[in-house]
Structures are given as structure tokens and as C-alpha cells.
N, C-alpha and C positions, 0 to 999 in steps of 0.2 A: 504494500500500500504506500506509494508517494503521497507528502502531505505537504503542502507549502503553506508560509505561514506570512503573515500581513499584521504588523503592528499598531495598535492604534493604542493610542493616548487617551481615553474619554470614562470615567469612572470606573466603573470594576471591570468594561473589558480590558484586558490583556492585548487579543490579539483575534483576528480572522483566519481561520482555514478553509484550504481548498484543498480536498481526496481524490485524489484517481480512484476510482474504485474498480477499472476496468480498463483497457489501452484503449486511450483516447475517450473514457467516461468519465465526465468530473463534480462533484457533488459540492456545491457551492454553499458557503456561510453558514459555517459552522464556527461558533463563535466558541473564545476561550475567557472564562471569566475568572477573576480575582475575588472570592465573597469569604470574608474574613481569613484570609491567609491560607485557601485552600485553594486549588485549581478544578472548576468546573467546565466540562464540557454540553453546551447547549445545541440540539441539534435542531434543523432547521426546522419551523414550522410555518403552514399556510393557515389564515383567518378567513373567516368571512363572515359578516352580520347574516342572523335569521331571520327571516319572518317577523318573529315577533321581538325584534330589532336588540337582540343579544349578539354579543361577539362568539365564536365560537374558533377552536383551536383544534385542526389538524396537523398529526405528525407527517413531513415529505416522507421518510426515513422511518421502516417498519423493521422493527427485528424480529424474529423467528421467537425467541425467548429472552429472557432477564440476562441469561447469562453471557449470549453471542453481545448482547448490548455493551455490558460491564469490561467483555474481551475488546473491543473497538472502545471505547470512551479511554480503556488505559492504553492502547498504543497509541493514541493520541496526545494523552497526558506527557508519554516519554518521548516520544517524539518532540515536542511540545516544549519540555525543559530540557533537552537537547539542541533545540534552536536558541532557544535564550541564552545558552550556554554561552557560542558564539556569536551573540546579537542582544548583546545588553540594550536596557530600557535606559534613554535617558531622554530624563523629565525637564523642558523648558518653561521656566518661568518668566512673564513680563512683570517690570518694572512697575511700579504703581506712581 
């Protein structure tokens, strides 16, 4: 599994991934979250308003069982602090 990774600066995210999940298949925005000093992996979801004007939330990203999920969310995680490794975060600040 190729995973590239896209940093961003903006509250608890971390950073954006893109998976190949297949040659030439790529599973876009998967985001890497910072929430209280642990690394989560959120994977991507479609909304859409109901009928009776509730938001609703579907997974793109189905997995088979709990546990194929838990096996993907950690090769991610190491992958993940494997890039950080070589690609430290640094934080800009403006002047006030």
C-alpha cells in the first residue's frame, strides 16, 4: 500500500493522505488527526440532508470486519510517523 502524505497546519489535523489501494486506484482524504496526543485516522465520509432535513453520514470506505479496519488505520499510523520522521512540522507564527 503507497500512502503519501500532505501536511497541513489547521487544528488537530496533522496531515492528509492519499492510498493507492490498487495500481493506478487512489482513495483520497483520509485525514490524520492530532486529539489529545494520540494519532487518529478518519476515513472519508459522504453527507447528504434527508427528507426531513437531517444531515446524514455515509462511510466511502467499507470494511469487511472491525478487524481488517484496525489492520489499515495502523499501517497508516506507521507509515504516518515514518513520514514525520523525515518531515518535521514547523509551526509559523505572525507577529501581532
Amino acid at each position: 500500500m503507497n500512502i503519501h502524505f500532505r501536511d497541513v497546519q489547521s487544528g488537530s489535523v496533522e496531515a492528509r493522505a492519499v492510498v493507492e489501494i490498487a495500481e493506478g486506484v487512489f482513495l483520497n482524504e483520509l485525514t490524520i488527526l492530532n486529539i489529545e496526543g494520540e494519532i487518529v485516522v478518519e476515513f472519508p465520509k459522504k453527507s447528504f440532508i434527508g427528507k426531513n432535513k437531517r444531515t446524514f453520514y455515509i462511510d466511502i470506505i467499507t470494511f469487511e470486519d472491525v478487524d481488517k479496519r484496525i489492520v489499515w488505520e495502523l499501517e497508516i499510523k506507521e507509515a504516518y510517523r515514518n513520514w514525520r520522521k523525515t518531515n518535521k512540522k514547523v509551526l509559523v507564527y505572525e507577529d501581532s
